[in-house]
Structures are given as C-alpha cells and as structure tokens.
N, C-alpha and C positions, 0 to 999 in steps of 0.2 A: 283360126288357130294361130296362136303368135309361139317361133322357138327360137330359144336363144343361145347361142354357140359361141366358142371361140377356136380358132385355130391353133394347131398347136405344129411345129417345123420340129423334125427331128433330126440331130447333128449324127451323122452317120459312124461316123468316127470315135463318138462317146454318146454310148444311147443313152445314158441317164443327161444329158443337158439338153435340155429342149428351149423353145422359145415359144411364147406364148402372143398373140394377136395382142397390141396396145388399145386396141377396140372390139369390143362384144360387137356380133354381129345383133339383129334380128330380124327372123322375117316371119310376114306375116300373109299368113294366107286367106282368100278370102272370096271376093268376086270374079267372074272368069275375067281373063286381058290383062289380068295384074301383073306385072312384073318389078324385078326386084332386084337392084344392082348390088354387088357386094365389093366394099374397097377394104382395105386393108393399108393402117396406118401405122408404118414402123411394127418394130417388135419389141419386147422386152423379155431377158435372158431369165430364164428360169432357176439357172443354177450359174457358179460365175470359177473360177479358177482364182484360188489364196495362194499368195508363196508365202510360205514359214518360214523365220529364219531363227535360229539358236547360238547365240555368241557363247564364245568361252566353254565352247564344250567338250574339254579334253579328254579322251577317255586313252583306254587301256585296250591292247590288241583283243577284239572277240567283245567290246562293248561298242553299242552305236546310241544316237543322238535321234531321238524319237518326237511325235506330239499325238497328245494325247487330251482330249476334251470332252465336253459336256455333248456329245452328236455323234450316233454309229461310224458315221465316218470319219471318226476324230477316237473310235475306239469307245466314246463310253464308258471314260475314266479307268478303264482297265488296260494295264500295262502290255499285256498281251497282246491285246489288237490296237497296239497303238499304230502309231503310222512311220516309219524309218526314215529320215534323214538322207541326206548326202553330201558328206565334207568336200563340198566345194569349194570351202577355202577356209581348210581348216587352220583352228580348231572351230570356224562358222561352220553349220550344217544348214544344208537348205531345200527346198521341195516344195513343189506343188501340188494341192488337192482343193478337187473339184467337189462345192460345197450347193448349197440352196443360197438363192440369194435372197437378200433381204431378210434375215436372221441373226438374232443376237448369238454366239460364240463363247464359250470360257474354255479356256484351255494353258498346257504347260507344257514345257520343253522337260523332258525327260532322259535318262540315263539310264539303257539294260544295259546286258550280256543278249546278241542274239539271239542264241540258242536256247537261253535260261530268260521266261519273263522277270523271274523274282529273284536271280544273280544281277549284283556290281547294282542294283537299282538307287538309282539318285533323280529325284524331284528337283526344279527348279523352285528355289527359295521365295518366300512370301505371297504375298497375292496372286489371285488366278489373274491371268492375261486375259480379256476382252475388245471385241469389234464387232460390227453389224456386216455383214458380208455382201450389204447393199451401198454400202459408205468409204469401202477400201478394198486391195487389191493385195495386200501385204501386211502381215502381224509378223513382229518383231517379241524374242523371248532371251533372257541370259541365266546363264549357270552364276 
C-alpha cells in the first residue's frame, strides 16, 4: 500500500498561516523489516503577509482609507468589508494583511465614512492595482 502525505506546521499565533512540507512525503508499505526514514526539506509559507500602502489619502474627520479587492479577505469588492487603513503618515495609509500566497490580487484604495459604508465613498481612479502575493511583500495604491 503506497500513501502520500505532506506536513503541514501551524503558526500558533495566526491559525490561518500554515506552512506546508517543500516535499511530499511517501511511504510505502510492504514486506515485514521494511522501514522508512522520513526527512523534511525546508518549508514553504502557505499564506504570506502584504502591506498596503494608499498615497494621497486626505479625507475628512469620520472618513478612513480603506483596500478593498478581488479575495474575501480583501472584502470582495464590497466597500463594507473592506479592510481599514492606518494613517501612518498621513495623508499615506498603511497595513498589513495576511493573504494566500502565490496568487494573483486586484484591488483599490478606497475612501468611506466609518460608520457609513456608502457615506463620503471615493474609489481610487483608473485601473485596478495588481500583484502575485508569491512575487511581493508590498502593493502600492494613490488617490
């Protein structure tokens, strides 16, 4: 009987990031005396951490600086569940989210009202912004 597995580590810290074994294992069972060493080479991240950043994002007190994309965790184009910002250095907004890695991404820097998904709302102009989240650490957006 031959089965084939791979390990998976889980970051205690943030349960959705795990890491996966850079090698399938397998083993295979068969005749008695058989044994079966199992090594493990490296890992590779299953999910990886973006920082967003949004230039020029002025708003007005009770409005914040949002991103919002094409992936649940990006909201799902819906203004609502976008993801909030943090004027770090404003009028730049910036933040961190923990993505799937090695996946293509579109997404926009947006403008609510907190409180109001569909108050003070402004879209970042022209094209959607894109990156592979196996290729970068960082996406860049401006008003």
């Amino acid at each position: 009987m031959d089965i084939s597995w791979a390990c998976l580590k889980r970051d205690e810290q943030d349960p959705d990031a795990r890491q996966a074994s850079s090698q399938s294992q397998l083993f295979h069972s068969g005749s008695a005396g058989t044994s079966t060493t199992i090594s493990f080479k490296g890992t590779q991240t299953t999910t990886v951490d973006i920082n967003f950043t949004c230039h020029n994002g002025d708003t007005y007190m009770g409005q914040s600086v949002y991103v919002v994309g094409n992936h649940d965790k990006l909201g799902n184009w819906d203004p609502a569940q976008a993801v909030k910002l943090d004027p770090t250095s404003y009028p730049s907004w910036s933040g961190s989210i923990n993505l799937p890695n090695n996946t293509d991404f579109e997404w926009k820097c947006l403008k609510r009202e907190e409180n109001n998904a569909i108050a003070g709302l402004s879209w970042q102009n022209g094209s959607n912004n894109g990156f592979n989240s196996g290729q970068t650490q960082s996406a860049d957006g401006a008003f």
